[in-house]
PAVO-460873 format. One record per atom (N, C-alpha, C, O): residue number from 1; x, y, z. Coordinates in Angstrom, 3 decimals, padded with zeros to 6 digits. Each point is the difference from the previous one (the first is absolute). Example, Ala and Ser with C-alpha at 12.3 -4.5 7.8 and 13.67 -1.06 7.14 Angstrom:
2
seq,u,v,w
1,013.190,-005.690,007.800
1,-000.890,001.190,000.000
1,000.900,001.200,000.000
1,001.036,-000.019,000.665
2,-001.386,001.069,-001.385
2,000.820,001.190,000.060
2,-000.770,001.090,000.730
2,000.509,001.108,000.169
This chain:
73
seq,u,v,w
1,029.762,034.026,044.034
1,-001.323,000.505,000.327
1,-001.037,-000.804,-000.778
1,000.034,-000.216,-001.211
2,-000.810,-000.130,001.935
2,-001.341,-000.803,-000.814
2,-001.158,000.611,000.301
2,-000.348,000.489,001.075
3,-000.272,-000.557,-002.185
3,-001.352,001.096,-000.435
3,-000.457,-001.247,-000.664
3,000.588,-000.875,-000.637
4,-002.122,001.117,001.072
4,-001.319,-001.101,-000.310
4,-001.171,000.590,-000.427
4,-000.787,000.661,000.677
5,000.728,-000.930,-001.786
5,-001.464,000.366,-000.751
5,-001.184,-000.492,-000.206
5,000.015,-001.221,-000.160
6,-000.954,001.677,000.109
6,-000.972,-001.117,-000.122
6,-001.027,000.555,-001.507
6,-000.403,001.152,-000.165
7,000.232,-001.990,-000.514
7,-000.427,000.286,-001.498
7,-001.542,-000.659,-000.407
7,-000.249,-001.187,-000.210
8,-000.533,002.146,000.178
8,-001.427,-000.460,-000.472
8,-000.477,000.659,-001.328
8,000.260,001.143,-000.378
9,-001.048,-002.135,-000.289
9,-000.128,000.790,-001.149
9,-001.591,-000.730,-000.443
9,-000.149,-000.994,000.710
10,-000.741,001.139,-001.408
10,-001.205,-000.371,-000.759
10,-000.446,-000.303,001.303
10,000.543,-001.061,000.310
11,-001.052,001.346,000.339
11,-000.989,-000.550,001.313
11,-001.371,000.041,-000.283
11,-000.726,-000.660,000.744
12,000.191,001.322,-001.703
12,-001.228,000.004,-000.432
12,-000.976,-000.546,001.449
12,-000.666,-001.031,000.091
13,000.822,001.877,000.713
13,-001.443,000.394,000.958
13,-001.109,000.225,-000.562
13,-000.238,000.725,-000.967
14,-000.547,-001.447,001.674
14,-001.825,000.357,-000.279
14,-000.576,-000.166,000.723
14,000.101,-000.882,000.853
15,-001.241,002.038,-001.019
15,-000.607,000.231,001.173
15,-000.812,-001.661,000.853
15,000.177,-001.124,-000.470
16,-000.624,001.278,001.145
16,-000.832,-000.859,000.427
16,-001.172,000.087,000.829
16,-000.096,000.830,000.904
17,-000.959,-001.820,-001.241
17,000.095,-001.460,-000.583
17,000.863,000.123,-001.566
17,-000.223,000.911,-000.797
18,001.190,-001.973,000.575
18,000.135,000.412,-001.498
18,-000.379,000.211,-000.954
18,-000.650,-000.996,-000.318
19,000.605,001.793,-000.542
19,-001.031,000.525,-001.153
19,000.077,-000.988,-001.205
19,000.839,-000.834,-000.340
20,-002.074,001.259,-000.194
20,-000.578,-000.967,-001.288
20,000.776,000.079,-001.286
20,-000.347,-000.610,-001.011
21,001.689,001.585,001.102
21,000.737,000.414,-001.151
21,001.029,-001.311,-000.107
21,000.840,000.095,-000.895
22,-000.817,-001.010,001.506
22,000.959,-000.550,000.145
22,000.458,-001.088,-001.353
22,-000.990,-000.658,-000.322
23,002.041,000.365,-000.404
23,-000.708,-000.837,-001.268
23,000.494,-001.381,000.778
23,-000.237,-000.933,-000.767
24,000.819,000.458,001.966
24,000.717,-001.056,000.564
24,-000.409,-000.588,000.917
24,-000.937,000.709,000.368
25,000.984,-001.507,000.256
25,-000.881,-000.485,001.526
25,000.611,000.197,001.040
25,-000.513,000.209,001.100
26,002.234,-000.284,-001.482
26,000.918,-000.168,000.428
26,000.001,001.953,000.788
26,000.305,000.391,001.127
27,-000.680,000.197,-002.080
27,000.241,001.428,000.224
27,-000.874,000.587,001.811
27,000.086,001.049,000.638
28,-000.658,-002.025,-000.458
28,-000.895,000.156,001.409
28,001.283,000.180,000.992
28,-000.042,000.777,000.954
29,001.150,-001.541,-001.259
29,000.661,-000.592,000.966
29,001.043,001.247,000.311
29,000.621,000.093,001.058
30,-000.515,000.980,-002.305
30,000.931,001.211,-000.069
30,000.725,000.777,001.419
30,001.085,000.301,000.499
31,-002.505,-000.240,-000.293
31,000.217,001.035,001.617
31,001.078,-000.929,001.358
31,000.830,000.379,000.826
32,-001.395,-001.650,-001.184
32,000.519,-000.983,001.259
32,001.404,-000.126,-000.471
32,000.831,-000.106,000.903
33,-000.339,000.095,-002.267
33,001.124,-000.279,-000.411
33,001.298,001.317,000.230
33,001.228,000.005,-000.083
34,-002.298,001.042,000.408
34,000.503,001.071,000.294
34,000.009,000.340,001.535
34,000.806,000.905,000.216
35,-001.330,-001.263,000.713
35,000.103,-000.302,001.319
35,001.335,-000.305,000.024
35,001.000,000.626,000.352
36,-001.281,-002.214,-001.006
36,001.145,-000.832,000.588
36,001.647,000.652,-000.360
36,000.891,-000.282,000.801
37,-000.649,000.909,-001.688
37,000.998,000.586,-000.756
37,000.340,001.156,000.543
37,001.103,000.456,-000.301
38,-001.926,000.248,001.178
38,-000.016,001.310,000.795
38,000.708,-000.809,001.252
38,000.978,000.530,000.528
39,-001.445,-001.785,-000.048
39,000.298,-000.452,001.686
39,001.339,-000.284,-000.191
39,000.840,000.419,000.797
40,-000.390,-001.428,-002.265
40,001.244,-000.133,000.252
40,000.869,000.492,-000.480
40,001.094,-000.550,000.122
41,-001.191,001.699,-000.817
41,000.818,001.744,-000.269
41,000.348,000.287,001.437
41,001.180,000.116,000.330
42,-002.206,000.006,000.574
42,000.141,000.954,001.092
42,000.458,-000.842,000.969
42,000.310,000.481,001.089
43,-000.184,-001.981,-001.344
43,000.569,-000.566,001.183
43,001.436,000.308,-000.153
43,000.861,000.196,000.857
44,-000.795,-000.198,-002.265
44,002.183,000.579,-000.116
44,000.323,001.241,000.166
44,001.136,000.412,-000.234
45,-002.079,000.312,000.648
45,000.395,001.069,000.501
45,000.946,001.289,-001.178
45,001.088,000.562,000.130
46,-002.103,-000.513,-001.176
46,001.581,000.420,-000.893
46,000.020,001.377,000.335
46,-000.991,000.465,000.563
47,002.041,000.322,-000.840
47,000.569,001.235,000.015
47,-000.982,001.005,-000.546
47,-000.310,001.076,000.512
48,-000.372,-001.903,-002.274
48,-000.224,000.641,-000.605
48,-001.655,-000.892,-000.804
48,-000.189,-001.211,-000.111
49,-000.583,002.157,-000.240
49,-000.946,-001.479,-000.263
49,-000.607,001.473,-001.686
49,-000.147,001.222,000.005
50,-000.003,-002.289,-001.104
50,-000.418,001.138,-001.014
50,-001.275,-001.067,-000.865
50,000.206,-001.199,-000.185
51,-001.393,001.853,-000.231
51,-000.722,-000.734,-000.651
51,-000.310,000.900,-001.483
51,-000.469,001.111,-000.245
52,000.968,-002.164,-000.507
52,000.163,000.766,-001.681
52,-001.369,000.362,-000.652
52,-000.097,000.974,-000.746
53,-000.507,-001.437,000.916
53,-001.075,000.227,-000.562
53,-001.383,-001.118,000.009
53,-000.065,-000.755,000.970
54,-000.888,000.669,-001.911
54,-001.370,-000.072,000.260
54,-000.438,-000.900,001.274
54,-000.172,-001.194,000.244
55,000.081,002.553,000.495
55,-000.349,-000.542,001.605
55,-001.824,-000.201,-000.209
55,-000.697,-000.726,000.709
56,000.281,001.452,-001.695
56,-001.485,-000.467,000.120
56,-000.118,-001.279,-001.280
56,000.996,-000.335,-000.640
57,-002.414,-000.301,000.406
57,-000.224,-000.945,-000.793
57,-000.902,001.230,-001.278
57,000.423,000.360,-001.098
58,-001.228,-000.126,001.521
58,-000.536,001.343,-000.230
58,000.459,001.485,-000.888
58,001.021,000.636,000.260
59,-002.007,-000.270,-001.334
59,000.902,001.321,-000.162
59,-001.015,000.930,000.117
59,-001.221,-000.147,-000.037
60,002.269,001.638,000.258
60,-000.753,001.102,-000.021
60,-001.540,000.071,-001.110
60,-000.016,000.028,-001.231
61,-000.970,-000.017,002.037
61,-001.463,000.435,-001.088
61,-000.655,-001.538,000.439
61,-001.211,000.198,000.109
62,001.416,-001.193,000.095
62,-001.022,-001.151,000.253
62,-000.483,000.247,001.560
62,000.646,000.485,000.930
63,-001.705,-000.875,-000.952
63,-000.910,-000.043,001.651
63,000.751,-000.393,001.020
63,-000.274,000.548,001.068
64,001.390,-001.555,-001.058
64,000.418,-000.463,001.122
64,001.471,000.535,000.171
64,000.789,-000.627,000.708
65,-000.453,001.673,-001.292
65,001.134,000.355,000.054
65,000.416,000.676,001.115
65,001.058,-000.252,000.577
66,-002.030,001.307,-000.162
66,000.136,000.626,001.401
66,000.097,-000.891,000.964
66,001.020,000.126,000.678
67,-001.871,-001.155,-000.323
67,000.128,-000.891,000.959
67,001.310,-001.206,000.215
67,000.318,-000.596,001.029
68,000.471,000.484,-002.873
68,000.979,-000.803,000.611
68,000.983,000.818,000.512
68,000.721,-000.372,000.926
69,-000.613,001.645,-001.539
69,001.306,001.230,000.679
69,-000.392,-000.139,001.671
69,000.737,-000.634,000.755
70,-001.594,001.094,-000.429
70,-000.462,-000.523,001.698
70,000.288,-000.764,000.623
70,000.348,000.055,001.179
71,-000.487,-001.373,-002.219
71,000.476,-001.176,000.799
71,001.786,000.218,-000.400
71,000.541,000.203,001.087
72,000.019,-000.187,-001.675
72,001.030,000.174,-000.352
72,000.958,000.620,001.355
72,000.859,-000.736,000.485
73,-001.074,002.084,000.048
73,000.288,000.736,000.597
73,000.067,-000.958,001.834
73,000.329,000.622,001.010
């Protein structure tokens, strides 16, 4: 029997346009990097798909936090 997982973890979503919190340039690119990692998770079709943790960039109490959970979702 074969069982296929698919494993995401730090995705750090933000809202957009991307916010001014960012300390990286590179960090603009987060969301697209997370697209792409979602398309080819779901092209393998796994059984099972689990994301460990910090799905936002953002934490609870800063201004843009509601909006990256939104985008997140």
């Amino acid at each position: 029997m074969t069982f296929t997982l698919a494993l995401l973890t730090d995705t750090h979503v933000r809202p957009e346009p991307v916010d001014s919190e960012s300390a990286y340039p590179s960090d603009a690119l987060q969301n697209n990097r997370l697209r792409r990692a979602v398309a080819l998770a779901s092209a393998r079709r796994p059984d099972l798909a689990i994301h460990l943790g910090d799905l936002t960039h953002t934490v609870p109490g800063l201004p843009t936090h509601a909006a990256a959970v939104a985008k997140a979702k």
